[in-house]
C-alpha positions as MATLAB code, in Angstrom:
seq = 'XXXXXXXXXXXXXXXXXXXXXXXXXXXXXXXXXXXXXXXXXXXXXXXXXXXXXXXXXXXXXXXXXXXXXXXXXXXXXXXXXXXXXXXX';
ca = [
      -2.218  -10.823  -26.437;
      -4.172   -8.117  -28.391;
      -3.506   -4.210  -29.042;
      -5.774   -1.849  -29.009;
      -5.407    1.646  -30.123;
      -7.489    4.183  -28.098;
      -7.962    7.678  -29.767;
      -9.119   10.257  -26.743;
     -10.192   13.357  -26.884;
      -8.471   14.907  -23.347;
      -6.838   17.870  -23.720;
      -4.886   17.882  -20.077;
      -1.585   16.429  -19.933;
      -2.120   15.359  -15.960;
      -5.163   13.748  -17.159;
      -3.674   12.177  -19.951;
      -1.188   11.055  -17.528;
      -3.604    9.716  -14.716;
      -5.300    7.596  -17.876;
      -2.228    5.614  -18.533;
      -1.762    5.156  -15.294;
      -4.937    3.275  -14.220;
      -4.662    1.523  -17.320;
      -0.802    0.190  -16.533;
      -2.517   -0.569  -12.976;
      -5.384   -2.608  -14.300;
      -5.455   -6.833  -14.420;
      -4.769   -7.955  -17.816;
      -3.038   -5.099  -19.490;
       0.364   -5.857  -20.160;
       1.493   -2.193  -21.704;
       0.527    0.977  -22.556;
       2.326    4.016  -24.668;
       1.117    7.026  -24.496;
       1.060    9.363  -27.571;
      -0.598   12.454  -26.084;
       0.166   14.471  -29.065;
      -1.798   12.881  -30.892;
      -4.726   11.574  -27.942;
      -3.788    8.479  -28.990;
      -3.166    4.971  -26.316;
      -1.408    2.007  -27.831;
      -2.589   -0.699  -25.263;
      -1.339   -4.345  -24.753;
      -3.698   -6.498  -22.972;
      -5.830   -9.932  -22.255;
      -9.036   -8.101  -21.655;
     -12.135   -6.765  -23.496;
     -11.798   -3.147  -25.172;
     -14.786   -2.297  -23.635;
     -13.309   -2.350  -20.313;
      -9.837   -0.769  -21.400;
     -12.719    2.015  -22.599;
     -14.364    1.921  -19.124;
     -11.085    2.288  -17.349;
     -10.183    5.386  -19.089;
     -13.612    7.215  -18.790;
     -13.397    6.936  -15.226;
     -10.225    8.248  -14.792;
      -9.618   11.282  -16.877;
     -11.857   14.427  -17.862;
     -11.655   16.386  -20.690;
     -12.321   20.539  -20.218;
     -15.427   21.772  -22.164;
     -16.659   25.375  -21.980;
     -19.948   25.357  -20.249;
     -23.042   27.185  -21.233;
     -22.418   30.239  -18.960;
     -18.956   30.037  -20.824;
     -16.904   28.569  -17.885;
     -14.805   25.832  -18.232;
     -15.964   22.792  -16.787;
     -14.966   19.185  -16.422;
     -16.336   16.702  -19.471;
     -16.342   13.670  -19.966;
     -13.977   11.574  -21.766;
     -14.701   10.186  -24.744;
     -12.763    6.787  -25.901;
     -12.599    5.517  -29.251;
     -11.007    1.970  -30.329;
      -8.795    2.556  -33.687;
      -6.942    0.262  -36.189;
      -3.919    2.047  -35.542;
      -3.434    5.929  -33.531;
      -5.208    8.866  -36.069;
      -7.339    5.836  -37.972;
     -10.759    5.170  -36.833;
     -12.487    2.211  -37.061;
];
């Protein structure tokens, strides 16, 4: 068993939300606590981090402000930490 720490930057709380979801839902993770203060997932699992990073791209968004100065959906970038608010 392993734990990963997964720093986010989405700043919806139904995306943060959908996120932990498909990651509770996926084969191999055991856990997952959300600390969406922070944008930080503390993840329990049997699987690579690069797929715990995979699952969580495709299933949140971030909002960016687009170039004509609408907001528009981003994508999510994942980062694996050492512990939440440390990067590695």
């Amino acid at each position: 068993m392993t734990t990963s720490y997964i720093d986010l930057d989405v700043n919806c709380s139904t995306c943060f939300n959908n996120i932990v979801e498909a990651l509770r839902q996926t084969p191999g993770v055991t856990a997952v606590d959300g600390h969406a203060s922070g944008g930080c997932l503390e993840v329990h699992h049997d699987i690579d981090e690069a797929r715990l990073r995979d699952v969580v791209v495709l299933a949140g968004h971030s909002i960016e402000v687009g170039g004509n100065g609408e907001y528009v959906m981003g994508i999510v970038h994942a980062n694996t930490e050492h512990q939440c608010g440390i990067s590695t």
